[in-house]
PASEZA-725055 format. One record per residue (C-alpha): y, z, x; residue number from 1. Coordinates in nm, 2 decimals, decimal comma, m for minus. Example, Ala and Ser with C-alpha at 12.3 -4.5 7.8 and 13.67 -1.06 7.14 Angstrom:
((m0,45 0,78 1,23) 1);
((m0,11 0,71 1,37) 2);
END
This chain:
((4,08 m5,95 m5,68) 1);
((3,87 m5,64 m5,54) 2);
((4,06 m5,33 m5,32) 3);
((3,89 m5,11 m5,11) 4);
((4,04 m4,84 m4,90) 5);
((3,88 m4,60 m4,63) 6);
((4,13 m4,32 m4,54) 7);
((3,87 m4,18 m4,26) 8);
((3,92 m4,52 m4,12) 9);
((4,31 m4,62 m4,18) 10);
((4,18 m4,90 m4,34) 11);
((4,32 m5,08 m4,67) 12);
((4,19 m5,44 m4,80) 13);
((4,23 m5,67 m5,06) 14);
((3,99 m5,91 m5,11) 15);
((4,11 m6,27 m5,34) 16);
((3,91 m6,62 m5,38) 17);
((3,69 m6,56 m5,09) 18);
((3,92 m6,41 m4,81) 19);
((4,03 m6,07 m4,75) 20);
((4,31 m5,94 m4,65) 21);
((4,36 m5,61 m4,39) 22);
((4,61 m5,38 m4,34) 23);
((4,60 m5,00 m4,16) 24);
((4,71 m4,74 m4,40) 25);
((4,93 m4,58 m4,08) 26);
((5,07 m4,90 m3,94) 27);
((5,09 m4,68 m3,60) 28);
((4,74 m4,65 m3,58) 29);
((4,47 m4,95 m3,53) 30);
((4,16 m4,96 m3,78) 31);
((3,88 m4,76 m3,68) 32);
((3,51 m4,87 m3,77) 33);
((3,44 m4,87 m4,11) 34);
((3,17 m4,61 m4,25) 35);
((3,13 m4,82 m4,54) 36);
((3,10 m5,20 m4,42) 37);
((3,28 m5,44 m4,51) 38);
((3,06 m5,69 m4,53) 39);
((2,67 m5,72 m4,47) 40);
((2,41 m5,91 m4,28) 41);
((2,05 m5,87 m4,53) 42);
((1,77 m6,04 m4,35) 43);
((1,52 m6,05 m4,64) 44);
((1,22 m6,29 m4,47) 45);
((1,03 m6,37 m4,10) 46);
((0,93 m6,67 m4,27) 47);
((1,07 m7,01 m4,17) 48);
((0,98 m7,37 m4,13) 49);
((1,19 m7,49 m3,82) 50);
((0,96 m7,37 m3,54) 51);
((1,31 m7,36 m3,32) 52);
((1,21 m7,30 m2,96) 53);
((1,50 m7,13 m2,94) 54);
((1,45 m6,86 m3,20) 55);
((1,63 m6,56 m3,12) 56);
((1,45 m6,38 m3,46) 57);
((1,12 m6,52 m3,36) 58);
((1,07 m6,64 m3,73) 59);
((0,75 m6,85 m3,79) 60);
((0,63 m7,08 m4,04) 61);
((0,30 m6,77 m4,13) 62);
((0,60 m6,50 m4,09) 63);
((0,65 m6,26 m4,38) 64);
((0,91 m6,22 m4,72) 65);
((0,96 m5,89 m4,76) 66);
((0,90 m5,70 m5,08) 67);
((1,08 m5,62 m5,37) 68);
((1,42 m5,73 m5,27) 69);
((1,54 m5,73 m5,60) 70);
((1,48 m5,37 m5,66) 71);
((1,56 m5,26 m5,30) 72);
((1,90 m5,42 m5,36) 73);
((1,92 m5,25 m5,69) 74);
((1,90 m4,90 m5,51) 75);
((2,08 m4,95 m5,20) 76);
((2,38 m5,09 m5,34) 77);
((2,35 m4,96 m5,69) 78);
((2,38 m4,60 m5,58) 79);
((2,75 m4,68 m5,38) 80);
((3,04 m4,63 m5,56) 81);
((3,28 m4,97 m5,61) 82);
((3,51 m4,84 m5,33) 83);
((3,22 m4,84 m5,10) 84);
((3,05 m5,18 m5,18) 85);
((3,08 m5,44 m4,96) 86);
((3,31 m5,75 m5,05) 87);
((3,03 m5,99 m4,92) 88);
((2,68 m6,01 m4,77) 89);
((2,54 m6,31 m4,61) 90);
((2,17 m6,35 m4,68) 91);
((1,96 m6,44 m4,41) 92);
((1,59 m6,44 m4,28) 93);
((1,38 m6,64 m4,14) 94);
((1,48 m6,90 m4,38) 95);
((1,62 m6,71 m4,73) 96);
((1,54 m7,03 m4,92) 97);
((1,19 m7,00 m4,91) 98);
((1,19 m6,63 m5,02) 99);
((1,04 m6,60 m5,39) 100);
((1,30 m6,34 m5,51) 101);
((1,60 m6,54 m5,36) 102);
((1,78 m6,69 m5,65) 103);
((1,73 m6,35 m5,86) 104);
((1,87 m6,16 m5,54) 105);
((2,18 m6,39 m5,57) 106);
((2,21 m6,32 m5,91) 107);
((2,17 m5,97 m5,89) 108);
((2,41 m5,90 m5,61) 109);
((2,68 m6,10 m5,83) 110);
((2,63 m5,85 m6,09) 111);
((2,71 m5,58 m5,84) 112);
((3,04 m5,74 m5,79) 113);
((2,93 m5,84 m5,38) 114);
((2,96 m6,19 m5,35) 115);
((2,70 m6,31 m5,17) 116);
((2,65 m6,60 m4,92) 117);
((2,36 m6,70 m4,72) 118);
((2,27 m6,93 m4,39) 119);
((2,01 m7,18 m4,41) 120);
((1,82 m7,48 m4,18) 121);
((1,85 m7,68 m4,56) 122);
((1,54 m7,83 m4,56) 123);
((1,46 m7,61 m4,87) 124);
((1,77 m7,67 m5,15) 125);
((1,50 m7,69 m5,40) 126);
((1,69 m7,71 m5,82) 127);
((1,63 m7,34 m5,87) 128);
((1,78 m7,24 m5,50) 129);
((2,04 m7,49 m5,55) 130);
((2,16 m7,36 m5,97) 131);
((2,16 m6,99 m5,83) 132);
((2,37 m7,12 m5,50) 133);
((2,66 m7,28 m5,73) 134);
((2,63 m7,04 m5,97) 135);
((2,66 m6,69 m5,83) 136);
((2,73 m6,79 m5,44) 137);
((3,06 m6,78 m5,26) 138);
((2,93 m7,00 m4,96) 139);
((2,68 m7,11 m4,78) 140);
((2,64 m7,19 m4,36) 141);
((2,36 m7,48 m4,28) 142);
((2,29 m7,37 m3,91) 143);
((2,28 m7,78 m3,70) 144);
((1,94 m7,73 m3,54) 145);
((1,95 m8,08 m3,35) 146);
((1,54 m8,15 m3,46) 147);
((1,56 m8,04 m3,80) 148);
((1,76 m8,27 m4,08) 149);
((2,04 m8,00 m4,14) 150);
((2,30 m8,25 m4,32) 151);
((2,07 m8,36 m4,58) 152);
((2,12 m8,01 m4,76) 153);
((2,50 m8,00 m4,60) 154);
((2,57 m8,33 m4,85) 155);
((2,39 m8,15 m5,12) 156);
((2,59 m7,88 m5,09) 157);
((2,90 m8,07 m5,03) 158);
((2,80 m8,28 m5,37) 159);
((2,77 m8,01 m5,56) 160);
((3,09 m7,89 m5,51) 161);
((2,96 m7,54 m5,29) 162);
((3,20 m7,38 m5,00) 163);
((3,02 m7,52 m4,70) 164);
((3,06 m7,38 m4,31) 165);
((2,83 m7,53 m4,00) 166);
((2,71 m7,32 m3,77) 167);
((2,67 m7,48 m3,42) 168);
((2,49 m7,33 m3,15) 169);
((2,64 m7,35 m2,82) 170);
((2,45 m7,31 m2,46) 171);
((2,56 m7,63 m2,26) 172);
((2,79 m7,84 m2,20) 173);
((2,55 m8,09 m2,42) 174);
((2,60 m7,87 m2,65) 175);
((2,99 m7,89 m2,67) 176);
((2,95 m8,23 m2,71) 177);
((2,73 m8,21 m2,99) 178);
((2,93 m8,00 m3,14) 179);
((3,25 m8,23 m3,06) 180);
((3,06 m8,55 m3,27) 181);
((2,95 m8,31 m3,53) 182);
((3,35 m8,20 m3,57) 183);
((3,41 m8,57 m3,58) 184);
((3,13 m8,65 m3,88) 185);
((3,24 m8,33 m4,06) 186);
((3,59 m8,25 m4,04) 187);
((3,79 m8,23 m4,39) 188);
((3,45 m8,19 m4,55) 189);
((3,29 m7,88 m4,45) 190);
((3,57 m7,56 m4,44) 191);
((3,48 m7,35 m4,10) 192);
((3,29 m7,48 m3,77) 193);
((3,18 m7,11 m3,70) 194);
((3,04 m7,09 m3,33) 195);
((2,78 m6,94 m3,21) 196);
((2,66 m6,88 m2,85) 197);
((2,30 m6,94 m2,76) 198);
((2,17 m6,56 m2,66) 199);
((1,81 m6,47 m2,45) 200);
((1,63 m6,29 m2,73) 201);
((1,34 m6,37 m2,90) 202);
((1,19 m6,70 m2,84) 203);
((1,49 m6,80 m2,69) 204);
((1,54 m6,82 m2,30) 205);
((1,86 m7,06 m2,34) 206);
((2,18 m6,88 m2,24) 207);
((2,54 m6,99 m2,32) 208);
((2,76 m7,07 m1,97) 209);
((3,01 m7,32 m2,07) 210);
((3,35 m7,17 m2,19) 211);
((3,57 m7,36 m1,98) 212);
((3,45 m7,71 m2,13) 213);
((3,42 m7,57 m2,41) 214);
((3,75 m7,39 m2,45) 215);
((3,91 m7,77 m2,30) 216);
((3,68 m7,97 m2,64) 217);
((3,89 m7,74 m2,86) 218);
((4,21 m7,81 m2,69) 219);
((4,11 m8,20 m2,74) 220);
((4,02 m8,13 m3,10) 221);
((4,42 m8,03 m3,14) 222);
((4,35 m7,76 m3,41) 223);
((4,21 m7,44 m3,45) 224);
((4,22 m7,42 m3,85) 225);
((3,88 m7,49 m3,90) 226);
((3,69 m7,35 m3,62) 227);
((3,54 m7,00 m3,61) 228);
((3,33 m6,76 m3,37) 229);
((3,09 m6,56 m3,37) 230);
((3,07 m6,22 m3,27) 231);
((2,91 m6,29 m2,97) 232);
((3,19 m6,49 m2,83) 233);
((3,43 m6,18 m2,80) 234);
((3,50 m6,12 m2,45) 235);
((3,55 m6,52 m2,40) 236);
((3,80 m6,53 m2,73) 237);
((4,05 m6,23 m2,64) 238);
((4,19 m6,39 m2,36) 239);
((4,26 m6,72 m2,56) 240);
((4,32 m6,56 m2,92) 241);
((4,71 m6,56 m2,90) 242);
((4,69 m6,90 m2,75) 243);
((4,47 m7,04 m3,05) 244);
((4,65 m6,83 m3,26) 245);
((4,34 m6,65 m3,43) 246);
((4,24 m6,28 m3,54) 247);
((4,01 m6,11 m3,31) 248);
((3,81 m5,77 m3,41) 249);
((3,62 m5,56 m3,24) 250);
((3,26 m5,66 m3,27) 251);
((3,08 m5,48 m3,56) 252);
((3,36 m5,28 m3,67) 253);
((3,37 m5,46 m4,02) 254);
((2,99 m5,51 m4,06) 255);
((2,64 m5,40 m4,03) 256);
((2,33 m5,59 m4,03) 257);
((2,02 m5,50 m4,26) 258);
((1,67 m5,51 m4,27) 259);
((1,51 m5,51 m4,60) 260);
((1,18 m5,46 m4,47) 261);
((1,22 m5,10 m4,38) 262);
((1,57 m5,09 m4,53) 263);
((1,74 m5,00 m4,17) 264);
((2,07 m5,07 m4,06) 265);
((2,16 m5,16 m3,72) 266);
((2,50 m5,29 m3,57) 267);
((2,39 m5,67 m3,56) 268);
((2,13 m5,92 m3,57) 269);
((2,20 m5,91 m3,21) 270);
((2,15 m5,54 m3,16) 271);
((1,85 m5,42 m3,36) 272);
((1,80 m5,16 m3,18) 273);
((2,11 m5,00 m3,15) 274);
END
């Protein structure tokens, strides 16, 4: 069990097999962004296999791992005190599993006492990526890119016993449905559905427009328990969160996105340049 609190932000948590739990320190007042996140996107490659179409990072199979990871992660997090370490980080690229440093990065944030978790396409759950992942990782998300085979590495993971989310990317009401057989094919294995809308940036031109169907496949699907959304799906969720019965947060407030590249933060993978 880890506690962090952030007076400057009314902010008290308590974090305990993977969850965490939030409370204001003045119950009268709401929690205000955090100055030291909560939790951590760390893009650590360009590189990636999947030539998506749809690539709103533009990764390529000739982009580039970044350099010195290890030690970057060393100083950035090193230097912060244990109140203002994140609880998580999810690792991300490009494809992480490709990165040379990637199972020593898992490792190393372990050691820091941040549990990390990463997304992947897993084409790439190679033995060494695969002893660091059960090892030191608290999850992992396999993203269902309809061309690549995504639930190969999802029954790898499953088999070996590793916390396992989908994310499923949503533009159309094709889409929905996609997502409603891949509900059907996964439900009771995998823990969280986590949503996420298609966006124009990058490579991508697609652009998500189908709420109401979608909104009427969750109804359908009778549950909410195992379903989560993305960031992006804010303004569509606060109208329906007491309905669905579900936590919403202000975009960002908990977490930052960065770029261990130049070592930049910026509010989300979303919003580099803010």
């Amino acid at each position: 069990m880890k506690r962090r609190e952030l007076p400057e932000c009314n902010y008290r948590a308590i974090y305990i097999n993977g969850k965490t739990l939030r409370m204001p320190i003045d119950p009268r007042k709401p929690i205000t962004e955090l100055t030291f996140p909560e939790f951590y996107d760390v893009k650590i490659t360009d590189a990636c296999n999947g030539n998506c179409k749809y690539c709103y990072q533009e990764s390529t199979q000739k982009g580039k791992h970044f350099d010195d990871i290890v030690k970057k992660t060393y100083q950035y997090f090193g230097s912060m005190t244990e109140n203002q370490r994140p609880f998580q980080v999810a690792i991300g690229g490009g494809e992480p599993t490709l990165h040379p440093e990637f199972p020593e990065l898992c490792r190393v944030f372990k050691s820091l006492g941040i549990d990390p978790n990463y997304t992947t396409n897993g084409m790439h759950l190679e033995k060494e990526v695969m002893d660091a992942t059960v090892e030191y990782c608290n999850g992992v998300a396999v993203t269902c890119h309809a061309h690549l085979p995504w639930a190969r590495g999802v029954h790898q993971l499953l088999n070996a016993g590793v916390f396992t989310n989908l994310h499923v990317l949503i533009s159309d009401k094709g889409s929905v449905e996609a997502f409603r057989i891949i509900h059907d094919a996964f439900k009771g294995d995998v823990k969280y559905f986590v949503l996420l809308p298609m966006i124009k940036q990058g490579r991508s031109q697609q652009e998500f427009d189908s709420w109401d169907y979608l909104s009427k496949v969750i109804d359908d699907i009778g549950s909410i328990d195992d379903i989560a959304f993305g960031a992006m799906f804010f303004p569509y969720i606060q109208e329906s969160a007491k309905k669905w019965d579900i936590s919403v947060y202000e975009p960002e407030m908990m977490s930052k996105y960065l770029v261990m590249d130049d070592m930049k933060m910026h509010p989300s993978s979303f919003n580099v340049g803010g």
